[in-house]
C-alpha positions in Angstrom: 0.0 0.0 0.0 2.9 2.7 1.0 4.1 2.1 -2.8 0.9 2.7 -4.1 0.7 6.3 -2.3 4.0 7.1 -3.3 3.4 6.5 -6.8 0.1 8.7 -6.6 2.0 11.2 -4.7 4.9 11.1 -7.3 2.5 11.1 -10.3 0.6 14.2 -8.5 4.1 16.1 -8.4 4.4 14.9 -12.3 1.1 16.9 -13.0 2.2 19.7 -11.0 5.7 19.7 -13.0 3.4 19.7 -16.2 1.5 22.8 -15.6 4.6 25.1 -14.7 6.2 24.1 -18.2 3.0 24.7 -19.4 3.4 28.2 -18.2 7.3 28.5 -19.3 8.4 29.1 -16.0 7.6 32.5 -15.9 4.5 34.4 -14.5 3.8 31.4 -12.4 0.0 31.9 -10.8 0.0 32.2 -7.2 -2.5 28.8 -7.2 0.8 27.0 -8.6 3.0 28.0 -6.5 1.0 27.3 -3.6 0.5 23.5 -4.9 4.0 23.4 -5.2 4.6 24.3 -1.6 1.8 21.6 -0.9 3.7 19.1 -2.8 6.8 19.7 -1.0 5.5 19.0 2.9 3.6 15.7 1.2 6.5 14.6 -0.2 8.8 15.4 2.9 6.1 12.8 4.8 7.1 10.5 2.4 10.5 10.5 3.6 11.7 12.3 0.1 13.6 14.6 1.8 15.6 15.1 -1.5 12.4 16.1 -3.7 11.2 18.0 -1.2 14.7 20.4 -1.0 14.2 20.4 -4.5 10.9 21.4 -4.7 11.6 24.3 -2.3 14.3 25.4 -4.3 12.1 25.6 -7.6 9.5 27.2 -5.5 12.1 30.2 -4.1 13.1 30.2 -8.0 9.7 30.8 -9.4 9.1 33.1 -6.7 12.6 35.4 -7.3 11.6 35.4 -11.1 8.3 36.8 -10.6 9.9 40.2 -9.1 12.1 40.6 -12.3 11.3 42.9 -14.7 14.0 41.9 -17.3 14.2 38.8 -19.3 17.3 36.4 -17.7 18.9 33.4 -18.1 16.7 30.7 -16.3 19.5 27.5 -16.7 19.7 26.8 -13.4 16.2 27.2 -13.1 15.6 24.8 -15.8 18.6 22.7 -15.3 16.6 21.7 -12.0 13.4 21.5 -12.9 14.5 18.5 -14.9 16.5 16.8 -12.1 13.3 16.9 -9.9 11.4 15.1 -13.6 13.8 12.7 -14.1 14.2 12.1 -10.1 10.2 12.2 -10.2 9.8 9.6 -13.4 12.2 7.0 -11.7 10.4 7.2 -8.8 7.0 6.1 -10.7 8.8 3.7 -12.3 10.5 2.2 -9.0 7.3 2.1 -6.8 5.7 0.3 -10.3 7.9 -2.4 -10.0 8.1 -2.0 -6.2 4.0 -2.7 -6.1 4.2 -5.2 -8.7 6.7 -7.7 -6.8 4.4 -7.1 -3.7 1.6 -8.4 -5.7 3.5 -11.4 -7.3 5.4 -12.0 -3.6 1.6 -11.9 -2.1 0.2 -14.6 -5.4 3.2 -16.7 -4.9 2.9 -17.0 -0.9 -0.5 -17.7 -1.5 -0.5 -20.8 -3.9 2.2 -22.0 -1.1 -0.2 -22.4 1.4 
């Protein structure tokens, strides 16, 4: 069951991800934001203490960008948005596979019995 939240959790912050490069990481909405901050105290109750540093990062990011008036570079900015997808999409796929061998474990102890 704990793999199964993860994974819902994960594929909630996956959504999340989607709409702020929907928006081009600039003029974030203030409802974004705010999800993000959300996201970040789930996912630190999760015991992803890494995605949730990140997330807080990209939130103090987003929020630094929407004060400036002039257009300027965003790589770090964008460089970590992609570690938290690519740290986000592993983690979908490990809790997956995670549930899955659960599942077999639990059919296999099963037809034991």
């Amino acid at each position: 069951m704990k793999e199964q939240k993860i994974r819902k959790e994960l594929t909630q912050v996956r959504e999340l991800l989607a709409d702020l490069f929907q928006s081009g990481l600039t003029n974030i909405p203030e409802s974004l934001v705010a999800r993000l901050s959300q996201e970040e105290t789930f996912v630190r109750q999760y015991g992803m203490e890494w995605l949730s540093d990140r997330l807080h990062e990209l939130t103090e990011g987003l929020k630094a960008r929407r004060h400036i008036f002039e257009d300027i570079n965003a790589d770090e900015l964008v460089a970590l948005f992609c570690r938290i997808e690519g740290f986000v999409e592993e983690g979908i796929r490990q809790s997956s596979l995670d549930e899955a061998g659960i599942r077999i474990g639990q059919k296999d102890w099963k037809q034991e019995e």
